[in-house]
N, C-alpha and C positions, 0 to 999 in steps of 0.2 A: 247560337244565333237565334235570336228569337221570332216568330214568327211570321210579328208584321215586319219585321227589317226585310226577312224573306221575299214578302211580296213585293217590294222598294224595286228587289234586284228582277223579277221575273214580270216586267209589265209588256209585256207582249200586245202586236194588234195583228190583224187578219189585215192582207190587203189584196182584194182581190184584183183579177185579172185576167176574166172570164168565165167559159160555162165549156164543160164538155158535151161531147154529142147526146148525150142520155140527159142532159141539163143539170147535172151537177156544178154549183161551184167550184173555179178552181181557185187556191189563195197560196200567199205564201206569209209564213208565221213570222212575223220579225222583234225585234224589242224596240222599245220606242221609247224616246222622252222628251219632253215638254219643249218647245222653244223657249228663249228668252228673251227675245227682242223681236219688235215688228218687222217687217221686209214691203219693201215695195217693188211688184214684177213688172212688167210693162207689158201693156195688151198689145196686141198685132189683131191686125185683119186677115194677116196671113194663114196663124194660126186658129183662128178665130174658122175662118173657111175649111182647112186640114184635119179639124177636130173630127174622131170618130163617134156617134154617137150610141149612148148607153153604155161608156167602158167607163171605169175611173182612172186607168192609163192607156193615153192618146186622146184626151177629151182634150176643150180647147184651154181651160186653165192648166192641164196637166202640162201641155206642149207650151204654153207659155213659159211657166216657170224652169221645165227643159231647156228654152234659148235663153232665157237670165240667169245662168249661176252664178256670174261677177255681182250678181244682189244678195246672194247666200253669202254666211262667215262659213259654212261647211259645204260640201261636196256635195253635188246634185248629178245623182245616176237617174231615177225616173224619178217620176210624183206622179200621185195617186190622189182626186179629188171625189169628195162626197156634197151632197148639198151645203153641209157648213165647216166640214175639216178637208187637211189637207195631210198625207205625210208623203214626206220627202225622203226618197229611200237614198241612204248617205253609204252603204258599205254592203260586197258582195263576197259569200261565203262559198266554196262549190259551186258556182253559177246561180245560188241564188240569191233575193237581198235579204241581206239578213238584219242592220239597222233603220232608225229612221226615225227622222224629227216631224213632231207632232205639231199643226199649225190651226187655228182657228180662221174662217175668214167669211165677208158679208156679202158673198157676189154667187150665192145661190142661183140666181135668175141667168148665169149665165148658163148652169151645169143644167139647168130646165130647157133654156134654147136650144141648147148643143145636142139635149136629148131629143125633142118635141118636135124639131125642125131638123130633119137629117137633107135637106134640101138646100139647107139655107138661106130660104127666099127671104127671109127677114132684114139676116144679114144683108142680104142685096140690097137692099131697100134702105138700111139704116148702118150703114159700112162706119157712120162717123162714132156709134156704142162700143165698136168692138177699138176704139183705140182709148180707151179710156185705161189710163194704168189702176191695178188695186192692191190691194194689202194683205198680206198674212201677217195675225196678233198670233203671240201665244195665246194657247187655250185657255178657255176660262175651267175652273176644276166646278165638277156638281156636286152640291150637298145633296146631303140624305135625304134632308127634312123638306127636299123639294120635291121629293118621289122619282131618287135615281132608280130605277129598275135591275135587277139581276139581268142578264145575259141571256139567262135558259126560259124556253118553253115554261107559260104559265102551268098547262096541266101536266110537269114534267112529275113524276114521281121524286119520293127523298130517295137519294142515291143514284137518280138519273141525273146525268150530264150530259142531256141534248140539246146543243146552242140552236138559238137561233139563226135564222139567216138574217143580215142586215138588212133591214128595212131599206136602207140609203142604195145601196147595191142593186139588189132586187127591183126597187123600184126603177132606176136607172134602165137597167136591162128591158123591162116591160114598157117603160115610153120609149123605147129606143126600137122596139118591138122585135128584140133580137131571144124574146121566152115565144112557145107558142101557148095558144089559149089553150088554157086546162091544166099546162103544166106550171103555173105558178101555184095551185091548187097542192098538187104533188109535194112542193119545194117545200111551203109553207104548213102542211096540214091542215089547210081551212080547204071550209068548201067554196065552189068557184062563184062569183057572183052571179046574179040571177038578170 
């Protein structure tokens, strides 16, 4: 089998699911691939109010697409959103998930409210945004020649394989203000802003 086929079979994502007491990420490793047809979820207010803020499951697109799996061709155990992806975890190993289809979607501004507003005052005020249904496309794929980035730490050594942490995550967690100050510093290896 040659090499690149190898990689075909092993595309794995991280989908996190919190932080332990010491602030470490916690994730579980799954394989994943590509949708292939768009979905439309339906927004609820409900869910919209229920959303926990800074997770990528239990947020309010997460819990949406949880009450619509009659909109999925495949099985919906949780979903896990980031600013612009979505994966839908479709199959559980030993208690953990261990599949899951990978979705594209345009409704970022909601995973920022859900973070930024753990109050929901907004929501109060504009209950008529949150029934707006949206869409998950398949993902779009990145080319090189746009400046995909590697995974790891810029100043990683040849033969170090220390990932980074998600940007999309992290950040999540810090508007959600569920990091304390200084420990993002820790997480990341930078120093803390000034």
């Amino acid at each position: 089998m040659s090499k690149q086929r190898k990689k075909a079979h092993r595309k794995t994502a991280r989908v996190y699911y919190g932080y332990a007491k010491d602030g470490t990420p916690l994730y579980w490793r799954v394989r994943v691939r590509n949708a292939t047809r768009p979905v439309i979820v339906k927004n609820s207010l409900a869910d919209a109010m229920a959303g926990t803020p800074g997770t990528t499951i239990g947020c309010h697109l997460s819990r949406c697409a949880q009450h619509n799996p009659k909109a999925f061709d495949h099985p919906v155990l949780l979903a896990a959103f980031s600013q612009t992806a979505a994966i839908i975890l479709t199959d559980i190993v030993n208690g953990a998930p261990s599949a899951g289809i990978k979705y594209g979607h345009r409704v970022g501004r909601f995973v920022t409210l859900n973070d930024k507003d753990p109050k929901k005052l907004y929501l109060r005020e504009h209950p008529e945004i949150a029934e707006v249904d949206f869409t998950l496309y398949p993902p779009k794929k990145l080319k090189k020649e746009f400046g995909a980035k590697p995974r790891y730490k810029d100043n990683a050594r040849e033969g170090d394989k220390s990932f980074v942490v998600p940007r999309g995550a992290l950040k999540r967690a810090i508007d959600a203000r569920l990091i304390l100050p200084g420990l993002e510093s820790a997480i990341t290896d930078e120093p803390p802003a000034a």
